[in-house]
DOTI-385127 format. One line per 2 residues: their letters; for each residue x, y, z of C-alpha. Coordinates in Angstrom, 3 decimals. Layout:
BEGIN
a	X Y Z | ...
This chain:
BEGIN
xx	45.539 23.134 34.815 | 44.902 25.609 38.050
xx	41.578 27.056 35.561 | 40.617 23.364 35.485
xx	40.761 22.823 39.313 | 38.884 26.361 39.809
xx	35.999 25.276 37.970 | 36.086 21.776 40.089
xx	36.856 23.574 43.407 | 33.595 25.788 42.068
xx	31.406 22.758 41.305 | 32.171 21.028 44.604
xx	31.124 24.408 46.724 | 28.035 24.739 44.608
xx	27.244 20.852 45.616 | 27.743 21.468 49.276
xx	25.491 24.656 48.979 | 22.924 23.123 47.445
xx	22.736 20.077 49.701 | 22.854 22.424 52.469
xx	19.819 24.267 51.292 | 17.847 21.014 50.629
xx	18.693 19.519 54.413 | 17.444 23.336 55.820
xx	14.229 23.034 53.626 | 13.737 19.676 54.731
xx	13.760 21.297 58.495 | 11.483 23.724 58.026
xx	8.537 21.710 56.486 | 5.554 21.030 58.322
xx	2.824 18.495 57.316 | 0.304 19.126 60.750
xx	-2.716 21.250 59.592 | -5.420 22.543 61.685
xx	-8.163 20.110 61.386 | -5.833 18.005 62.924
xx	-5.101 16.168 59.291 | -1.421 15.090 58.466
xx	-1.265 16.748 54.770 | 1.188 16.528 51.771
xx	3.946 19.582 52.210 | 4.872 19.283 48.639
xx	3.816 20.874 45.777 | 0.148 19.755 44.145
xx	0.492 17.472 41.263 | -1.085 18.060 37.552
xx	-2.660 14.569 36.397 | -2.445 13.727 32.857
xx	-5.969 12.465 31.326 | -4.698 9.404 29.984
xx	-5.023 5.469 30.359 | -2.065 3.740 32.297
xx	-1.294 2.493 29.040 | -0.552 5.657 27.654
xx	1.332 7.078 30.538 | 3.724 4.559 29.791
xx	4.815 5.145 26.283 | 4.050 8.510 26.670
xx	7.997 9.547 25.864 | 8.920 6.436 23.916
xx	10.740 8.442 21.099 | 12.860 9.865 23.544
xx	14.539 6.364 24.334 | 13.375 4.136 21.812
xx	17.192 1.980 21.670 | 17.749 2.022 25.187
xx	16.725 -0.835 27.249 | 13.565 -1.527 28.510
xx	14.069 -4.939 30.539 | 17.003 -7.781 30.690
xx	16.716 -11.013 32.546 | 20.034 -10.915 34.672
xx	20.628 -14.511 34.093 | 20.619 -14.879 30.448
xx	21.147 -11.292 29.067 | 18.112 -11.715 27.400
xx	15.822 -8.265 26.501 | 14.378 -5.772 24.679
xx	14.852 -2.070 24.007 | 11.768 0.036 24.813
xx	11.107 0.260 20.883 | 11.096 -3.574 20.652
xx	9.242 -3.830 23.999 | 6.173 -1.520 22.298
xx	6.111 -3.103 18.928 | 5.833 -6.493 20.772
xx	2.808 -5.998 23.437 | 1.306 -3.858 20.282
xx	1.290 -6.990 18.319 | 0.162 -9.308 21.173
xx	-2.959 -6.122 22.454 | -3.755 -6.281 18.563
xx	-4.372 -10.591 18.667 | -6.383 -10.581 22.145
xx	-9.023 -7.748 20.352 | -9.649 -9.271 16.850
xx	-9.968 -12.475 18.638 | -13.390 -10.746 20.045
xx	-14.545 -8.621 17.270 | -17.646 -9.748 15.350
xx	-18.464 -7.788 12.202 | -21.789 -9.159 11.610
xx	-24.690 -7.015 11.964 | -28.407 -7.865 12.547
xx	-29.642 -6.664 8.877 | -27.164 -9.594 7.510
xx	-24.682 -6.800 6.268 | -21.326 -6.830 7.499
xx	-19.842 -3.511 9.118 | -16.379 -1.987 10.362
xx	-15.722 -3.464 13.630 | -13.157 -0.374 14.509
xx	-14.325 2.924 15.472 | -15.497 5.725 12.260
xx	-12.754 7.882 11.518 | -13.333 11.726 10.888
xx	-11.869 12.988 7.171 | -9.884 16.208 7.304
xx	-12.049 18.909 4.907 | -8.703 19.302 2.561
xx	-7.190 18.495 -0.614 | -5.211 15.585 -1.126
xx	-2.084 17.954 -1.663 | -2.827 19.735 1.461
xx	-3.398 16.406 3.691 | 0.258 14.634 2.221
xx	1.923 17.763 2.934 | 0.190 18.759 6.554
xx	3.040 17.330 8.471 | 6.051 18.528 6.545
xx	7.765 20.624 9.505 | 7.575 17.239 11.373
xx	10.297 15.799 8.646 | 11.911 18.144 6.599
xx	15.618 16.486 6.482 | 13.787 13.079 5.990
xx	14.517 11.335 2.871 | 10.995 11.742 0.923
xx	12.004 8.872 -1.852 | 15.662 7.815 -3.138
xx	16.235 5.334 -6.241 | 17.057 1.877 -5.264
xx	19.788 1.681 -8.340 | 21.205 5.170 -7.852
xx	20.920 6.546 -4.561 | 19.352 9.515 -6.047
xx	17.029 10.896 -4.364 | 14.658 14.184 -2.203
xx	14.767 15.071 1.227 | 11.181 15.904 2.077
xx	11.474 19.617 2.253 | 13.519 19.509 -1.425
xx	10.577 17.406 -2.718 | 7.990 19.932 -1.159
xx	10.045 23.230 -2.758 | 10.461 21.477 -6.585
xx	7.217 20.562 -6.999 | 5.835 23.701 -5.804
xx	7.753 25.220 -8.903 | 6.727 22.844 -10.935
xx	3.265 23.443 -10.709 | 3.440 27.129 -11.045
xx	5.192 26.506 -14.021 | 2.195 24.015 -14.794
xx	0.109 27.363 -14.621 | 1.947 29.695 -16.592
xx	3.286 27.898 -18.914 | 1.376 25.674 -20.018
xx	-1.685 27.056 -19.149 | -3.032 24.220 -16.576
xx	-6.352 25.088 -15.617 | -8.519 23.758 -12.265
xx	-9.563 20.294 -13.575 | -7.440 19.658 -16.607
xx	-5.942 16.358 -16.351 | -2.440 15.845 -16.547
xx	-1.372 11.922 -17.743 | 1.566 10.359 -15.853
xx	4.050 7.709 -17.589 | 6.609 7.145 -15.627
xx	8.180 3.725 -13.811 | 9.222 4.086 -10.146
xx	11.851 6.775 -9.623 | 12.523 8.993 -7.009
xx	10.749 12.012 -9.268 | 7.134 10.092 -8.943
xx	5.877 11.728 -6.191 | 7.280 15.124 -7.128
xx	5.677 15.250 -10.535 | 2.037 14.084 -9.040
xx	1.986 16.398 -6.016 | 2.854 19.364 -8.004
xx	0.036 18.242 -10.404 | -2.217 18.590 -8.029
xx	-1.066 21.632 -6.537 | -1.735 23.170 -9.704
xx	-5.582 22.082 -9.315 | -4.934 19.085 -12.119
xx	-6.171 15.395 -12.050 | -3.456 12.902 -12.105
xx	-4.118 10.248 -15.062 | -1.261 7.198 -14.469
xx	-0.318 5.185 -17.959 | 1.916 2.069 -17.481
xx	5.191 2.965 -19.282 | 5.112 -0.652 -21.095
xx	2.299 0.501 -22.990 | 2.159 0.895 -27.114
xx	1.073 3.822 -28.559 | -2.317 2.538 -29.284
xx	-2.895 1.855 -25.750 | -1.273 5.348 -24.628
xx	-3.284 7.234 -27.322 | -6.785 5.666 -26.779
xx	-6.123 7.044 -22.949 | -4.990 10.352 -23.694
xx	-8.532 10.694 -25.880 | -10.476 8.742 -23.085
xx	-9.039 10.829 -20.054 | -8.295 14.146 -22.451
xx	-5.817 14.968 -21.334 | -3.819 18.364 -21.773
xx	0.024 17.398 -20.761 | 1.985 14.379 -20.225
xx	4.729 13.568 -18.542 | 7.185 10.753 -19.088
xx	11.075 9.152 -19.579 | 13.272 10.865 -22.002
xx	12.952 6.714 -22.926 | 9.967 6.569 -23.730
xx	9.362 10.138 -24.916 | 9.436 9.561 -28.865
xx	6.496 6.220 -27.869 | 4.208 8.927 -26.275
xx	5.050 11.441 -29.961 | 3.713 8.732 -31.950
xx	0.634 8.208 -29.480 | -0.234 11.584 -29.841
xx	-0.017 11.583 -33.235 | -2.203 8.917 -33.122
xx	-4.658 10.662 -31.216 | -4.704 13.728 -33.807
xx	-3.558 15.649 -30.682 | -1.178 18.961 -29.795
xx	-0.407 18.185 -26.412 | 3.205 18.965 -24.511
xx	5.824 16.515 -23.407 | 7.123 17.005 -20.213
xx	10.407 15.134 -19.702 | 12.175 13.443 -16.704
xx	16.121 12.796 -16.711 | 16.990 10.073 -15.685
xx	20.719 9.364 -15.643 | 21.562 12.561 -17.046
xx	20.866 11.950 -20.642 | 19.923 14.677 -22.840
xx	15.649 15.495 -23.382 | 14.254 14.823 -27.452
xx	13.977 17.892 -29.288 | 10.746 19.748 -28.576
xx	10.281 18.437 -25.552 | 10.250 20.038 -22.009
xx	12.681 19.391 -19.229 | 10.995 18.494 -16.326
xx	14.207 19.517 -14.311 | 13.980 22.791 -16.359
xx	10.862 23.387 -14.935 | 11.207 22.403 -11.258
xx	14.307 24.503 -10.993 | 13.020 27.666 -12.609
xx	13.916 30.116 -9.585 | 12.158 33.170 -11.310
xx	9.051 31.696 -12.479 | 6.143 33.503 -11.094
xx	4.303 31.631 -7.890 | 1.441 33.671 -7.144
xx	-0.384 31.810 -9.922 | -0.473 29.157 -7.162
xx	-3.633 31.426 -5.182 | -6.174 31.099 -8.138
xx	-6.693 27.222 -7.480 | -9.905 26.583 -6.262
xx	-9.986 22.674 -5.165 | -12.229 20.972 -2.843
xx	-12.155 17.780 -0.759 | -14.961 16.530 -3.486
xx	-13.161 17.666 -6.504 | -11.995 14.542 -9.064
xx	-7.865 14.229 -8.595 | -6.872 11.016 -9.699
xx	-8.003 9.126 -12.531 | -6.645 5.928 -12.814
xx	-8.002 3.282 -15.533 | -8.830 -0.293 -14.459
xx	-6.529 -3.169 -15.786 | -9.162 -4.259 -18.387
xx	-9.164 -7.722 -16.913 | -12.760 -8.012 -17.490
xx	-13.283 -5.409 -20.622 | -11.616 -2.152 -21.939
xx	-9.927 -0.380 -19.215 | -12.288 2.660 -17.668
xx	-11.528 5.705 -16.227 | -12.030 5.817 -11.964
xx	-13.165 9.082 -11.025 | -11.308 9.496 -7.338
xx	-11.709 12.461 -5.436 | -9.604 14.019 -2.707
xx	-12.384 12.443 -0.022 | -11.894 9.325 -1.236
xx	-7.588 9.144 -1.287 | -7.766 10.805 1.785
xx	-10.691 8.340 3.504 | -8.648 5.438 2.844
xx	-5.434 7.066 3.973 | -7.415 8.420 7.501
xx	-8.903 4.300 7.502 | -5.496 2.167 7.541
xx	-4.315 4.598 10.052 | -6.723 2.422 12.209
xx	-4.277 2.011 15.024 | -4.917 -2.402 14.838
xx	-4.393 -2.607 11.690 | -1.441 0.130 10.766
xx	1.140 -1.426 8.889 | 3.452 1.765 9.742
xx	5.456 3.063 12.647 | 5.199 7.374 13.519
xx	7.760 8.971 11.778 | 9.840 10.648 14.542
xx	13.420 11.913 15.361 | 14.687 8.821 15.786
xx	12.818 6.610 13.552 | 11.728 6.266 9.636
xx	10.265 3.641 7.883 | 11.349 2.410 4.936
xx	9.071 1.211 2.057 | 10.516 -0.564 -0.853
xx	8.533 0.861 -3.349 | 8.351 -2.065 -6.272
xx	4.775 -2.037 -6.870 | 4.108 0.135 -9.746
xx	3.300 4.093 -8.893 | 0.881 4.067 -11.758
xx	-1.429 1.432 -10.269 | -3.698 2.621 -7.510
xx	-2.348 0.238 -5.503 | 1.359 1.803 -5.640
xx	-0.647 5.374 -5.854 | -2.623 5.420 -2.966
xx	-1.688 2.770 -0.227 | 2.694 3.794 -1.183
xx	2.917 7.018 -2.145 | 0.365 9.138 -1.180
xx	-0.543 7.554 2.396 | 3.229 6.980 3.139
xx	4.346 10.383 2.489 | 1.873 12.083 5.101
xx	3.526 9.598 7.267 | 7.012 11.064 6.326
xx	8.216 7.927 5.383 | 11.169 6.597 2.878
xx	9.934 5.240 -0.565 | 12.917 2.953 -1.969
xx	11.303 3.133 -5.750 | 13.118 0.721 -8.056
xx	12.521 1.718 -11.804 | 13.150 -1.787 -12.976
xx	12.362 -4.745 -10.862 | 15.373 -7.579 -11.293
xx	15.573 -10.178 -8.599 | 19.097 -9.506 -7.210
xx	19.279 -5.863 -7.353 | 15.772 -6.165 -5.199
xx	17.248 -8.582 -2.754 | 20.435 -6.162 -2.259
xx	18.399 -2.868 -1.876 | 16.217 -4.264 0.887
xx	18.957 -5.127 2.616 | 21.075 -1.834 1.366
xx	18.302 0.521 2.273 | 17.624 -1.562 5.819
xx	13.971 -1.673 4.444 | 11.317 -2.571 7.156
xx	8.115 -2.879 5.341 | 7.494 -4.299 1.764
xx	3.947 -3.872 -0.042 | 3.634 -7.075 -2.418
xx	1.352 -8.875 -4.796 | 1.514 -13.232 -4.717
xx	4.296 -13.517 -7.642 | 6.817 -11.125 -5.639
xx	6.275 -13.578 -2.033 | 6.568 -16.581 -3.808
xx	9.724 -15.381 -5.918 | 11.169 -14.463 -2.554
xx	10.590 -18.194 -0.892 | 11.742 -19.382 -4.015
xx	14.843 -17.481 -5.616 | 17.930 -18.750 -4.451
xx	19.402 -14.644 -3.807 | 16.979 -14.795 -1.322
xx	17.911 -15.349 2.542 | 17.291 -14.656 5.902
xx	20.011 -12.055 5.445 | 18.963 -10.076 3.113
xx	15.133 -9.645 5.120 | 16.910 -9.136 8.311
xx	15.484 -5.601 8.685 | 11.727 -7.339 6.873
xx	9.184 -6.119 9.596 | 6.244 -6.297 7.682
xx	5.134 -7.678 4.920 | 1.714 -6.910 3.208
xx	0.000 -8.924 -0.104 | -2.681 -7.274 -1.924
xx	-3.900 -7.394 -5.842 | -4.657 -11.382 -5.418
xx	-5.329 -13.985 -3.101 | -1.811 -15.447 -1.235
xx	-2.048 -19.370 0.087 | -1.499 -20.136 3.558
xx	0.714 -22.494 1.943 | 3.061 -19.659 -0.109
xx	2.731 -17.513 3.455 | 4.434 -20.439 5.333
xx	7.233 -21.122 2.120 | 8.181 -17.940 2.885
xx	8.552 -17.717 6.641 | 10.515 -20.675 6.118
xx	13.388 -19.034 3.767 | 13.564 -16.069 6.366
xx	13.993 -18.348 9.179 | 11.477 -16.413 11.042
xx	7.611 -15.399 11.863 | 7.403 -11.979 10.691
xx	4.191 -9.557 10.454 | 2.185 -11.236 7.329
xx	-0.818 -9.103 6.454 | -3.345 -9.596 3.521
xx	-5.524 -7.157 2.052 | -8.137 -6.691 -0.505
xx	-9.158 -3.674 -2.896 | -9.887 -2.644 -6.337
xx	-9.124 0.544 -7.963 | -12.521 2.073 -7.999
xx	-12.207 1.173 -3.916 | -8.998 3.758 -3.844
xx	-8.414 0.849 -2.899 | -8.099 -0.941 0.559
xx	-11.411 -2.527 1.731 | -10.474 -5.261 3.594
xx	-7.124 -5.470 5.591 | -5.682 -8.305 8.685
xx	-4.921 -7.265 11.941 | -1.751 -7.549 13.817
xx	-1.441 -10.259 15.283 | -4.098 -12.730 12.758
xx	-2.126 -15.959 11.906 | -5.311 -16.361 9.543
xx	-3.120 -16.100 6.369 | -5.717 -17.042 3.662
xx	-8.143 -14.385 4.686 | -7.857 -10.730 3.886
xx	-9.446 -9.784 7.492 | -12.163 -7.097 8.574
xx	-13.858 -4.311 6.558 | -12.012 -1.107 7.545
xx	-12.985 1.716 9.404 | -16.344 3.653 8.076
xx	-16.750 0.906 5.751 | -20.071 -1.825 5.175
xx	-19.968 -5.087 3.425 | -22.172 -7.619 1.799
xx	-22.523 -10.627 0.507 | -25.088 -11.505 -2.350
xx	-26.294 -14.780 -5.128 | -27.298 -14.598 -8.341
xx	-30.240 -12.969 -6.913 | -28.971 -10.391 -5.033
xx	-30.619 -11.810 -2.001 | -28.165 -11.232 0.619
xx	-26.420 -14.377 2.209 | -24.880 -15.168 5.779
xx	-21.901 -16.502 7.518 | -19.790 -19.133 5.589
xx	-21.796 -18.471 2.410 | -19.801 -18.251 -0.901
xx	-21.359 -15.003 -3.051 | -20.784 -11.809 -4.529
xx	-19.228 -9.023 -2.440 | -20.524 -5.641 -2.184
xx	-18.816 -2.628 -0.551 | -20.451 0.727 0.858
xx	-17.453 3.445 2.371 | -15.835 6.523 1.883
xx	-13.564 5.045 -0.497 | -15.846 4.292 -3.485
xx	-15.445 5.865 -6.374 | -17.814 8.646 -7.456
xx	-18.068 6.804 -11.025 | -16.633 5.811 -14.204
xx	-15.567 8.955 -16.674 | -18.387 9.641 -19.013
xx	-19.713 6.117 -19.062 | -22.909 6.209 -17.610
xx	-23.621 2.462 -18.701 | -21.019 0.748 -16.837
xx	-22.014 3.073 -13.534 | -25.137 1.541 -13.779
xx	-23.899 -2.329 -14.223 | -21.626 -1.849 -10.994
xx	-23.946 0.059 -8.846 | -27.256 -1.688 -7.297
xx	-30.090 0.895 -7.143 | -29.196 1.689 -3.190
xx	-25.309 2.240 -3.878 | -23.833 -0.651 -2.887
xx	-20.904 -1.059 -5.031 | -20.690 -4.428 -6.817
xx	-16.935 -5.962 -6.843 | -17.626 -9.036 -9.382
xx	-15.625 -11.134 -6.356 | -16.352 -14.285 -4.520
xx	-16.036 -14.089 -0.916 | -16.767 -15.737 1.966
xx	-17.374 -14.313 5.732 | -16.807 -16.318 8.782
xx	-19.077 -16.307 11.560 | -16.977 -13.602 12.910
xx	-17.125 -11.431 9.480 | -13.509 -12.228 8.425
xx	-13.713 -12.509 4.986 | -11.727 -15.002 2.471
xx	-11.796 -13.828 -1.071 | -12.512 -16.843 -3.760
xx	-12.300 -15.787 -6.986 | -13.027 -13.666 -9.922
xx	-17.075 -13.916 -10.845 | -16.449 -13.570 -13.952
xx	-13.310 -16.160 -14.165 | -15.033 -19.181 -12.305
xx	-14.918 -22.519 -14.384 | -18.329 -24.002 -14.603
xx	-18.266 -27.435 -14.539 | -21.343 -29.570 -14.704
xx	-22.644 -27.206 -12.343 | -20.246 -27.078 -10.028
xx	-18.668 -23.466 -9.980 | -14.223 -24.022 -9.625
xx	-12.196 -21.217 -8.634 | -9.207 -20.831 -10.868
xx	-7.276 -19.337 -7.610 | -7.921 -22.794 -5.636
xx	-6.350 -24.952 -8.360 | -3.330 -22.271 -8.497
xx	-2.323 -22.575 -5.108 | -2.834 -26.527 -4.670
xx	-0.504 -26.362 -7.650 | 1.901 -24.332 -6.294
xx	2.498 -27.010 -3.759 | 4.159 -29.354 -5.498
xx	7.607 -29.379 -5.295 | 8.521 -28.954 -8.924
xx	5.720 -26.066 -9.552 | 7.571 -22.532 -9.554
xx	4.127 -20.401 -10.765 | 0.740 -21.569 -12.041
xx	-2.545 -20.339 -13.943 | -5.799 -22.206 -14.464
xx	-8.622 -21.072 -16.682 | -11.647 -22.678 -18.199
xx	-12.063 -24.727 -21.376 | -14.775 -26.000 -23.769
xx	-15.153 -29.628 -22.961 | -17.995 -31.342 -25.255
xx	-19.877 -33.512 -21.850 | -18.924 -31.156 -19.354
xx	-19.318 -27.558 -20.767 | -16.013 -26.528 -19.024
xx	-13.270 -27.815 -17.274 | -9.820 -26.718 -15.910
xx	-7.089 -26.274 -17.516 | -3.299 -25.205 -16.347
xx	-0.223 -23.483 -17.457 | 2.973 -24.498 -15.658
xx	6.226 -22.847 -15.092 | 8.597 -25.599 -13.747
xx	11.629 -24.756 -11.545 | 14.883 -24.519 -13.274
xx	16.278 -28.374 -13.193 | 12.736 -29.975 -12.540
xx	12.345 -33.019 -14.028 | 8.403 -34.251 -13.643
xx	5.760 -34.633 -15.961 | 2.076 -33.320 -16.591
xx	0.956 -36.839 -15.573 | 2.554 -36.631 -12.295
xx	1.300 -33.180 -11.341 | -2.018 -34.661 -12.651
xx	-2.059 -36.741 -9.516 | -0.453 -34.741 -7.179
xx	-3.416 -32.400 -7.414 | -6.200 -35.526 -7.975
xx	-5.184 -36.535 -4.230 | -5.926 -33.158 -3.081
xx	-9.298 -31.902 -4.827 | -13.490 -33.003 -5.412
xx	-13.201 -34.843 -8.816 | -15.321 -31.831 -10.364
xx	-12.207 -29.912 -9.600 | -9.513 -32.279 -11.497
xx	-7.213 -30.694 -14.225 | -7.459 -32.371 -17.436
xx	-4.940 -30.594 -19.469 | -1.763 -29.084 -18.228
xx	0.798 -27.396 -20.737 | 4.343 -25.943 -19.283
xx	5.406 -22.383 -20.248 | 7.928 -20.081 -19.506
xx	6.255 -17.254 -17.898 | 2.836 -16.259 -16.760
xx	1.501 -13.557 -18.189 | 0.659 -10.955 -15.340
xx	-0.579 -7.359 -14.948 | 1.219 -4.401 -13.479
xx	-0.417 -5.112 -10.002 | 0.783 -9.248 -10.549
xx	-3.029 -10.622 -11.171 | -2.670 -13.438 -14.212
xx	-3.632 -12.124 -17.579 | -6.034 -15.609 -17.910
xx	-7.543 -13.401 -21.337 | -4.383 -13.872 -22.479
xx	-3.344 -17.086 -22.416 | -7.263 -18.124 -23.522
xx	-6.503 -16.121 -27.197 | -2.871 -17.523 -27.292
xx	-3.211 -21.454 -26.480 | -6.993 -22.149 -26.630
């Protein structure tokens, strides 16, 4: 007690002292100089070369929960996090509202400023900012909770690839082929690929060992690495392919690995295995590392040459700051992605895993998708953004597990793969009970893949915005002539981003490049007098009727809007007067009782008569791709 009253008496004299010595100071200064001027007697200030603007935020992450402003009569406020995210949002909708893409040659550029690419590898540029986050959780399985810290994720997959190089001989180049669904491992198992100077070559776990073998030949591949599931599928592919490849297995749920194959856990955790293997990799920003194949929607699937430029170009472009999706990563905040689009589709690949990891944000990956374990895991994990294709929004404004509950922590949302409805947009801001930040983008694979991608701020939900950064667009006819605002034609892209080709198929380079470079997409899109473009439809999937060209896409969404109508697909028909005409395939919701009469004339009331659906037959399920475009090849051989 008398120690404790020491230290207070101390305090108290040390107070006195020092106001003492402030009130003397005071005394003592002197402003007068000789000229006569009255000048400052303090200390010169250091001015920070900055806007206003910046000043301000300048040490955000230093209070981001406290609060910013509260109105003394209500209690109502925000913190200074919600107070930045908020005048971001409302900067981000006065710009766009002047931007004009348009350019005097008819071609439509970037309206945001060029972006500089780093000169590194794509392993180098994911990793550059790992003493930024090492305790942050790198990816963690939705199901499980299993999951890497980033510096864990860093340190295993370092070992993995020098055991990629010494035993298994991995040279610069070689490709590697990837089977795995979304777990926590992903990210491990590609990053240490490339470490080890490999190309990454993603197979969709679902497929049969016809498909996996024709890609292992196609892609040749010299390793792959898979489920202990589906390890004895990938045997018989590569017995298929007359092949003596290894197996490199991930565990799962602690299950034991097939005989004669490798533990991938084996491997990452091999403590003696020699590293300085690691120094003979000689990579380059140009060098092929990723080698996705396209879905096959419109012929046998091909293999995209990407290079490190080109993953990291696209990364370095949506970190435009209008049209970032993400928040910085900092010691008080991490995003969190639920990662249910599939890692093996570019989509998942680029825009997910590599981009959001030299962000040092979460990846929630979910191995199997099922509605209510989804719906529990977004709220579980307090995810804040969520990457989606059309069938996941509309099953969340439709499934009953949904509610504004479990998307209370739903910042974002972005829809890619296929064109969304203003109409499915709305459904869905309706089950949440709230507006939240609805972005639409476009891309292909051989794009790696974001071209196109909405502000913050656009309530424009049926377009998929402006070109990005560094990145030229055009729209052509039949022609090739090219065609101006409000114009319906083929789009053509020019960036960074593009592919350098197909693998070894010098034919198709040649169908999908014009003779100057632009890259030909085989979409219909439209651009606004501003240069906000809308994308129709598939070339290749229009319905020609009588002339008149239908989009398949239209029909879908006007179809969607009846009440009874849980998913739809249209494709095109022989019809003996008319050459084509539209047909549909309905999945009802559970207890809807209409017929194909009535949803005849709900969409008659709503379309040009050229447009009209004469036949409409009710299924179960929609056939879909991994990335959640409709499969209309499919239900052409199996119903027409």
């Amino acid at each position: 007690m008398m120690k404790n009253l020491e230290v207070v008496n101390r305090a108290i004299k040390l107070l006195g002292m020092t106001f003492k010595y402030s009130s003397i100071c005071a005394r003592r200064l002197n402003a007068w100089a000789q000229d006569g001027t009255i000048k400052s007697p303090y200390k010169n200030i250091e001015i920070p070369n900055c806007t206003l603007y910046e000043y301000v935020w300048q040490n955000l992450e230093k209070w981001p929960e406290r609060t910013a402003s509260v109105c003394a009569l209500t209690g109502r406020g925000y913190t200074y996090e919600q107070a930045f995210k908020l005048s971001n949002t409302f900067a981000a909708s006065l710009t766009h509202s002047r931007l004009n893409a348009w350019a005097q040659d008819g071609t439509i550029k970037s309206p945001y400023k060029n972006i500089e690419i780093p000169n590194c590898t794509l392993y180098e540029y994911v990793w550059q900012n790992l003493d930024k986050w090492p305790e942050r959780t790198a990816s963690v399985c939705a199901l499980t909770g299993r999951g890497y810290t980033y510096e864990q994720a860093f340190k295993l997959s370092n070992t993995f690839a020098a055991s990629l190089r010494n035993k298994f001989k991995l040279r610069d180049g070689d490709t590697v082929a990837v089977m795995l669904p979304n777990i926590p491992d992903f990210p491990l198992v590609a990053l240490g690929i490339l470490e080890a100077g490999g190309v990454i070559s993603t197979i969709n776990p679902i497929y049969t060992p016809h498909e996996i073998q024709r890609q292992l030949i196609l892609s040749e591949a010299k390793a792959v690495v898979t489920i202990c599931e589906t390890a004895n599928k990938v045997k018989e592919a590569i017995k298929l392919a007359k092949l003596n490849i290894p197996i490199i297995a991930v565990k799962t749920n602690g299950e034991s690995v097939p005989q004669g194959i490798v533990s991938f856990h084996e491997l990452t955790e091999d403590m003696h295995v020699d590293k300085s293997c690691l120094k003979e990799v000689r990579r380059s920003i140009d060098d092929i590392c990723f080698l996705p194949y396209s879905s096959g929607t419109t012929g046998l699937p091909k293999g995209v040459e990407l290079s490190s430029k080109n993953l990291i170009a696209n990364c370095e472009q949506i970190n435009e700051p209008f049209i970032k999706c993400h928040s910085d990563t900092t010691g008080t905040h991490q995003d969190a992605v639920m990662t249910v689009l599939p890692l093996f589709h570019i989509y998942g690949a680029s825009v997910l895993m590599f981009h959001k990891m030299s962000q040092g944000i979460k990846l929630v990956t979910m191995p199997k998708f099922q509605p209510e374990t989804f719906f529990d895991a977004l709220e579980k994990y307090k995810t804040n953004i969520l990457f989606a294709a059309p069938p996941l929004v509309i099953m969340m404004a439709t499934h009953p597990a949904g509610s504004p509950e479990k998307f209370q922590y739903l910042e974002t949302i972005v829809n890619g793969a296929a064109p969304l409805s203003e109409t499915d947009a709305e459904r869905f801001f309706t089950k949440s009970k709230r507006k939240l930040d609805f972005r639409q983008g476009y891309g292909l694979t051989e794009t790696s893949p974001v071209v196109t991608l909405t502000p913050r701020g656009m309530d424009n939900y049926g377009c998929v915005g402006y070109p990005i950064p560094n990145t030229n667009l055009k729209i052509v006819n039949n022609e090739m002539k090219t065609l101006g605002a409000n114009e319906k034609g083929e789009l053509l892209v020019k960036g960074p981003q593009v592919m350098r080709g197909y693998k070894d198929n010098a034919a198709a380079d040649k169908e999908t490049f014009t003779e100057d470079g632009w890259f030909r997409t085989g979409d219909l899109a439209i651009a606004d007098h501003m240069g906000i473009i809308t994308i129709s439809d598939r070339l290749k999937e229009l319905i020609k009727e009588k002339g008149f060209q239908v989009p398949p896409a239209e029909l879908e969404a006007v179809l969607r809007e009846h009440p009874d109508v849980n998913e739809a697909a249209v494709i095109g028909v022989p019809h003996p007067t008319k050459g084509e005409s539209p047909k549909a395939f309905i999945v009802l919701k559970s207890n809807a009782n209409t017929s194909a009469k009535e949803i005849s004339e709900f969409v008659e009331k709503k379309v040009a008569p050229y447009k009209r659906i004469d036949e409409i037959t009710f299924i179960d399920s929609i056939p879909k791709s991994s990335a959640g475009k409709i499969l209309r090849r499919e239900l052409k051989d199996k119903f027409c």
